[in-house]
Backbone as numpy.savetxt, mean C-alpha at the origin, in Angstrom:
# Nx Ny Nz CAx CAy CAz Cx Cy Cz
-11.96 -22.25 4.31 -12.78 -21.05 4.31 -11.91 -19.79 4.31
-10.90 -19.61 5.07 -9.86 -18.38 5.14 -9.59 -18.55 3.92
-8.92 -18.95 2.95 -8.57 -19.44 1.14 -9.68 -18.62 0.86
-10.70 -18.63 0.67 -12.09 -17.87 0.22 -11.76 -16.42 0.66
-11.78 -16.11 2.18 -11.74 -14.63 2.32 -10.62 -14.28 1.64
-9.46 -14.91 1.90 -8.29 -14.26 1.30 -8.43 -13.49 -0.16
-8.94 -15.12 -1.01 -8.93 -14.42 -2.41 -10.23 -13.35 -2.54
-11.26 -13.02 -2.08 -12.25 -12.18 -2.32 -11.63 -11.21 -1.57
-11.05 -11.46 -0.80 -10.46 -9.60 -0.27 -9.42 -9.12 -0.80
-8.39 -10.19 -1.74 -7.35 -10.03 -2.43 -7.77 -9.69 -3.82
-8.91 -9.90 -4.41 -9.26 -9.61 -5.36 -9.90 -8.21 -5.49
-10.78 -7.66 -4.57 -11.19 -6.46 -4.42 -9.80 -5.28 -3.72
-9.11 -6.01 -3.15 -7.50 -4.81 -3.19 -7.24 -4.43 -4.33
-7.00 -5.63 -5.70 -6.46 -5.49 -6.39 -6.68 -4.23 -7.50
-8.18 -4.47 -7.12 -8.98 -3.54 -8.35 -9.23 -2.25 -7.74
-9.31 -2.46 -6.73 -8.94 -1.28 -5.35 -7.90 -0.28 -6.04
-6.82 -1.07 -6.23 -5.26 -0.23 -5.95 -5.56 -0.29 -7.60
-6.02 -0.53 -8.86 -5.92 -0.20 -10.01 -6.64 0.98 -10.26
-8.19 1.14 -9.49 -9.24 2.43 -9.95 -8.28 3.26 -9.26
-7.88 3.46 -8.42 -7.01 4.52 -7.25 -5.87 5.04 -8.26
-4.89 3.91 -8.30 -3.90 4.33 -9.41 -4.63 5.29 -10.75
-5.22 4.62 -11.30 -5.48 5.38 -12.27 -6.43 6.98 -12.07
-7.04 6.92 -10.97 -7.44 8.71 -11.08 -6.41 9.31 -10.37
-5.34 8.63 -9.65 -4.07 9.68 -9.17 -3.29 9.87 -10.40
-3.30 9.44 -11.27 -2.47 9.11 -12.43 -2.86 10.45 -13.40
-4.32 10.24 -13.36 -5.25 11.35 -14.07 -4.95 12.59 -13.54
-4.86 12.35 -12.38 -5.20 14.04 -11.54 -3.35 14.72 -11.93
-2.44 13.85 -11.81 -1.03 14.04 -11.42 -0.39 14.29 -12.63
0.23 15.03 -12.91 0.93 15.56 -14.29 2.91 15.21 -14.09
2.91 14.75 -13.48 4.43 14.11 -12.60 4.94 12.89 -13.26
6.11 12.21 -13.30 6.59 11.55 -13.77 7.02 10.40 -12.54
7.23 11.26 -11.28 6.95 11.00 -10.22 6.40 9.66 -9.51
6.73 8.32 -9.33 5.17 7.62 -9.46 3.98 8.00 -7.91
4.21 8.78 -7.95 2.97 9.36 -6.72 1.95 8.43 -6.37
1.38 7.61 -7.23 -0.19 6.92 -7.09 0.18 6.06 -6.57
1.47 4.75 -6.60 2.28 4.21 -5.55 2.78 4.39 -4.17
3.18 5.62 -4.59 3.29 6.01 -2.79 2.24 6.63 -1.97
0.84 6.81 -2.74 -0.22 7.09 -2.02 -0.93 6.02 -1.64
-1.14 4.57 -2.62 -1.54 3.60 -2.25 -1.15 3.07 -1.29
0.68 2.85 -1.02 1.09 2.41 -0.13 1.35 2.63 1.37
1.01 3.57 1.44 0.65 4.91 2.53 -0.67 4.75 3.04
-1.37 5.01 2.37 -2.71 4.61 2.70 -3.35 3.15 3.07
-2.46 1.97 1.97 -2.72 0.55 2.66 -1.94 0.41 4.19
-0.64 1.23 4.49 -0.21 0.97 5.90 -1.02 1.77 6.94
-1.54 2.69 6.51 -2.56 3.31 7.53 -3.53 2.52 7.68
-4.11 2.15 7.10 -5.23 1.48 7.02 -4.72 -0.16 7.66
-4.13 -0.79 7.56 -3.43 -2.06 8.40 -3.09 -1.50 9.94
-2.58 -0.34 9.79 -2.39 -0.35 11.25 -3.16 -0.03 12.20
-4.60 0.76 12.01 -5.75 0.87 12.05 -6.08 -0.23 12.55
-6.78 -1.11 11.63 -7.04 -2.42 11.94 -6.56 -3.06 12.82
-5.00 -3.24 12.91 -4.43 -4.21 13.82 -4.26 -3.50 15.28
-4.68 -1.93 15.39 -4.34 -1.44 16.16 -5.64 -1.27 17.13
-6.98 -1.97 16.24 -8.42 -2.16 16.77 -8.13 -3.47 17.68
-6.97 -4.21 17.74 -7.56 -5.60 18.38 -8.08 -7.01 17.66
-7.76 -6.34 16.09 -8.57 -7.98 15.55 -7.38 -8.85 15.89
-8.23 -10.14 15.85 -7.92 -11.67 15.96 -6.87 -11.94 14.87
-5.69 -12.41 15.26 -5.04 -12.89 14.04 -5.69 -14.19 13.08
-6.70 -14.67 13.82 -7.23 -16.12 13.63 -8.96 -15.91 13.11
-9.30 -14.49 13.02 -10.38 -13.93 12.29 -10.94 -14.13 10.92
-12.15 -13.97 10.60 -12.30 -14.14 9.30 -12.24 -12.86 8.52
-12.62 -11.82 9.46 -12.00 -10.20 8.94 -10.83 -9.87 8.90
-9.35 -10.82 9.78 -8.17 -11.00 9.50 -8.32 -10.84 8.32
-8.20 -12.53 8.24 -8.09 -12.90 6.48 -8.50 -12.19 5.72
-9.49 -11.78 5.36 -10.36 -10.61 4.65 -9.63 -9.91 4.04
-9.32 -8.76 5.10 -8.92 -7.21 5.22 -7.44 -7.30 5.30
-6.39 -7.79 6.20 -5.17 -8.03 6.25 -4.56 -8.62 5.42
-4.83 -9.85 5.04 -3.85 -10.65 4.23 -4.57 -10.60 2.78
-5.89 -10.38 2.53 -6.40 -10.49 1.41 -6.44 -8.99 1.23
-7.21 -7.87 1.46 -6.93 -7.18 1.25 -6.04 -6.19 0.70
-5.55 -5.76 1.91 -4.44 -4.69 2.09 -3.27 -5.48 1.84
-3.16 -6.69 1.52 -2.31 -7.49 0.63 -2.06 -7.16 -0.63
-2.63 -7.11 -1.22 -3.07 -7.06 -2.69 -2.94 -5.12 -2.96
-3.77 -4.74 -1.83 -3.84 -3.04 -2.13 -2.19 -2.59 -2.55
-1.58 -2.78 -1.62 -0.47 -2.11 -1.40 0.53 -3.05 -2.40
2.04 -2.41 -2.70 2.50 -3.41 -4.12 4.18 -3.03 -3.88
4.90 -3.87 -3.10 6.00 -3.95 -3.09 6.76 -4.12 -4.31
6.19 -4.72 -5.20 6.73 -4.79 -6.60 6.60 -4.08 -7.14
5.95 -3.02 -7.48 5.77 -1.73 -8.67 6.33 -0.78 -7.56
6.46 -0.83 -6.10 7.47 0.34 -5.43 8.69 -0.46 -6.07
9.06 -1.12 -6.25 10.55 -2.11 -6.34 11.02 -1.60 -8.05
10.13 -2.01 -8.84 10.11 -2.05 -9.99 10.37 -0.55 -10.63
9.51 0.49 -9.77 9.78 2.25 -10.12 11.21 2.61 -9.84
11.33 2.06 -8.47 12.79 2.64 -7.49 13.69 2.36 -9.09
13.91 1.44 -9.81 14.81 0.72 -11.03 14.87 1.62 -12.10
13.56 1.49 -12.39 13.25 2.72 -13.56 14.14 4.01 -13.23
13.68 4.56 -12.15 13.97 5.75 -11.49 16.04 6.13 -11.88
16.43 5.17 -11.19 17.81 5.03 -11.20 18.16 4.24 -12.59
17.67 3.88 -13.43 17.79 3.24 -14.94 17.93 4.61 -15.85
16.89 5.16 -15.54 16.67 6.75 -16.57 17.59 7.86 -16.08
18.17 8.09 -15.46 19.27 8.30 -14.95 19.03 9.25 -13.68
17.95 9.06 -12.98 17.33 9.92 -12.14 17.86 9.45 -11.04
18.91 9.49 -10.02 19.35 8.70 -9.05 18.81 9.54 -7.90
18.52 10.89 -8.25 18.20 11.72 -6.73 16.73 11.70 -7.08
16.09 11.54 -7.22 14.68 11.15 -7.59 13.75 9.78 -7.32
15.08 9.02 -7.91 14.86 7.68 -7.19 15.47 7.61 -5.76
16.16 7.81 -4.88 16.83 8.08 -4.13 15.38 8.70 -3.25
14.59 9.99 -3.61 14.19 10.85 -2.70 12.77 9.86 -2.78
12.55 8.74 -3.70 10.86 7.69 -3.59 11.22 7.21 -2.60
12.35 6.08 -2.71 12.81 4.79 -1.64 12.58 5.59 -0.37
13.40 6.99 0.24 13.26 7.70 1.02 11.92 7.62 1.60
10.86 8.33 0.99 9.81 9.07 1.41 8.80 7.71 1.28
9.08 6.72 0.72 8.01 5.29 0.81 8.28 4.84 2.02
9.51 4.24 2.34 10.08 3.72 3.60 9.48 4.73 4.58
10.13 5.81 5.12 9.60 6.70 6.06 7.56 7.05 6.39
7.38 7.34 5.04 6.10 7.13 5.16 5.51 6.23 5.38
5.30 5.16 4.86 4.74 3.61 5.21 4.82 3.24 6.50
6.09 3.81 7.22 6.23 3.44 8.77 5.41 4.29 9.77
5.34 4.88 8.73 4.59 6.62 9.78 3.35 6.11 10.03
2.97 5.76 8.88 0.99 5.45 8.65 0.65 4.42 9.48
1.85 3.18 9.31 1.44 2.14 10.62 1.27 2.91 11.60
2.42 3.38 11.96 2.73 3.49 13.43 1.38 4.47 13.58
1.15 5.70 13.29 -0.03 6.45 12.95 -1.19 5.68 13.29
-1.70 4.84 12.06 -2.46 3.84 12.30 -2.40 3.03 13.29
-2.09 2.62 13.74 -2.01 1.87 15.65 -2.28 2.67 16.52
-1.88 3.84 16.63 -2.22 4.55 17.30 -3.47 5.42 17.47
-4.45 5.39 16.45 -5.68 6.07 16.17 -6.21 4.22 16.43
-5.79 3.17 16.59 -6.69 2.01 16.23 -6.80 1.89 17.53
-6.24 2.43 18.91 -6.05 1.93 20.39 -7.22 2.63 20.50
């Protein structure tokens, strides 16, 4: 049954973090990848929130929301995959100032998020 929540909450992240991407994409005139580091920002706020409410690791809203979810929302690989680009095109302080401000931020929003979840 957790297999079930997973993929229905992993499946609605997914399409989650694609409509999102694409109107930050729309709105943003930047080369920047911004809609990445807003997703990912926003999926760690939102996890730490949650985990900072008290759910059950052994929940079916766990599974859901945590591992299916905000699994899927958030995308270590297209942050991974930009950081490359970034420093490929010869942008090293650019790429340099994403890795920066993803890392730092992402930690913020947990920690943030836990703390609004108490």
């Amino acid at each position: 049954m957790n297999l079930l929540f997973i993929g229905i909450g992993g499946g609605l992240g997914a399409i989650s973090r694609y409509g999102l991407t694409i109107c930050i994409d729309k709105l943003s005139s930047t080369s920047f990848p911004l809609a990445t580091l807003i997703v990912n920002v926003l999926g760690c706020l939102l996890i730490g929130l949650i985990l900072g409410s008290g759910i059950q690791s052994k929940d079916s809203t766990y599974y859901f929301f945590v591992i299916g979810f905000l699994g899927s929302f958030t995308t270590m690989s297209a942050f991974s995959s930009q950081s490359i680009d970034l420093f490929s095109s010869n942008t090293p302080i650019i790429g340099t100032l994403y890795i920066m401000l993803t890392m730092s931020m992402t930690i913020l929003a947990t920690f943030i998020g836990l703390t609004l979840g108490k």
